[in-house]
N, C-alpha and C positions, 0 to 999 in steps of 0.2 A: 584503406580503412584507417583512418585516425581512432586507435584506441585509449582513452584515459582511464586512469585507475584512482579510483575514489577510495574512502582509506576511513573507517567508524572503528572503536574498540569499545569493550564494555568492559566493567567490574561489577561482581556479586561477590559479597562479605558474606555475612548471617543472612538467614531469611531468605524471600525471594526478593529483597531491592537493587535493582540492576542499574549503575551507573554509563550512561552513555558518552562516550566523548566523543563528540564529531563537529561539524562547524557550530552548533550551538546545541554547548550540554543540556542533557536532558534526564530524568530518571524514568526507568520503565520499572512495574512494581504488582502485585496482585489485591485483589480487594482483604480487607479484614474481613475475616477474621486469620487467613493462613498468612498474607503479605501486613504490609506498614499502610496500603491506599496511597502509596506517595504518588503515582500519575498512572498510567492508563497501562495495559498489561499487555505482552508483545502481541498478541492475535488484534490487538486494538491499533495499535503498531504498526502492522502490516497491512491494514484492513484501511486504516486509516491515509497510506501512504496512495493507495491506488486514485481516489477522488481526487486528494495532491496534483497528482500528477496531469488528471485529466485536467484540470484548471490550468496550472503550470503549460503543458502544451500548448492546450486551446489557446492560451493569449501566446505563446509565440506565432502559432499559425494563424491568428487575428491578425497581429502585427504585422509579419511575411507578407502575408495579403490582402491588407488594410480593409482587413472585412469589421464590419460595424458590430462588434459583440461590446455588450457593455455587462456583460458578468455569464458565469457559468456559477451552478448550484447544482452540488451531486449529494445524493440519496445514497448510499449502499448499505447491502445485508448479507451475512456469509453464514453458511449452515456449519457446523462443525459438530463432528461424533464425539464427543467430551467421552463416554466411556470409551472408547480408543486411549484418546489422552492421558487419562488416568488412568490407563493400566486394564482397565477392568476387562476387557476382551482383546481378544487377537486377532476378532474381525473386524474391516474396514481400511480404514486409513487412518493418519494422523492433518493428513491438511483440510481444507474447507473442500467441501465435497458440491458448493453452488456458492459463487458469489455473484449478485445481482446490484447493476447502478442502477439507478434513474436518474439523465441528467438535463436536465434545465437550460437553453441556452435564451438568454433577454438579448433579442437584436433583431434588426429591421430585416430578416433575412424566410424566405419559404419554408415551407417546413421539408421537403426535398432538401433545399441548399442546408439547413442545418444538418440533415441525416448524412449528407457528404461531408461538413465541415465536421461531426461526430467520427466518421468514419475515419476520415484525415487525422483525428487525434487519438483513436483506438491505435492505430498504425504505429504512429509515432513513439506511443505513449510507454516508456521503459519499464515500467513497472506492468503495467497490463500487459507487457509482450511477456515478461519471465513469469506470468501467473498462467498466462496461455497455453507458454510451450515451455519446454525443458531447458534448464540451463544447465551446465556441470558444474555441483556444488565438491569441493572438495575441503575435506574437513582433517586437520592433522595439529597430532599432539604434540606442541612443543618444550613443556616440561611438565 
C-alpha cells in the first residue's frame, strides 16, 4: 500500500468566514444574513467535491484506457435534516441522509459500456468511497 498524506488547514476569526489554505486558497463562508456570502458553505463544500471527483477519475480511467469520453457532467442533490443541525432536535443525524448523482457521460461508447466505465469510477472515486463507508476520523485538541 503506497500511502500519501494530503495536508488543508483553515482559519475562522469573527463570524462564520472560514479561510482555507491548501493548494489553492479558498474561502468557505455562510449566506447573509448570519455569514459575509463570501463563497459557498461547507455542506456545498463537500457536496461539491463528490462530482469533482467523479470527473477527476473518469478522465484518468478514459486515459488508462483510451476510452473515447469527451466530457462527463454530474447532477447531484443531498437531503440534509437542518433541524438536527441547528440544534433543534436530538433526532436524526447531523450528515446528508441521501445524496443522489446524475451523471452524463458524452462518448461514442453503449450505454452498458458506460454503466461499467460508471462503475469503474464509483470504485475508484475517493471521495465517493469515504461517503460510502466509514473512515476513522480522529479529531484532537491542540491548544
Amino acid at each position: 500500500m503506497a500511502l500519501s498524506t494530503l495536508k488543508v488547514g483553515a482559519k475562522m476569526d469573527k463570524g462564520f468566514r472560514t479561510e482555507i489554505q491548501c493548494s489553492h486558497n479558498f474561502v468557505v463562508d455562510q449566506p447573509k444574513p448570519v455569514g459575509t456570502d463570501e463563497g459557498p458553505n461547507p455542506m456545498e463544500i463537500y457536496l461539491s467535491s463528490i462530482p469533482a471527483c467523479i470527473c477527476a477519475i473518469g478522465r484518468i480511467i478514459a486515459n488508462q484506457q483510451r476510452l473515447p469520453v469527451r466530457g462527463i457532467s454530474v447532477q447531484l442533490e443531498g437531503d440534509i435534516d437542518k433541524d438536527f443541525l441547528l440544534g433543534k432536535t436530538e433526532e436524526g443525524r447531523a450528515g446528508f441522509v441521501e445524496i443522489r448523482t446524475f451523471v452524463e457521460i458524452d462518448a461514442d461508447m453503449t450505454t452498458e459500456e458506460k454503466r461499467a466505465y460508471l462503475h469503474a469510477i464509483e470504485k475508484r472515486c475517493p471521495i465517493a468511497d469515504n461517503t460510502a463507508f466509514t473512515t476513522n476520523l480522529k479529531t484532537e485538541l491542540i491548544g
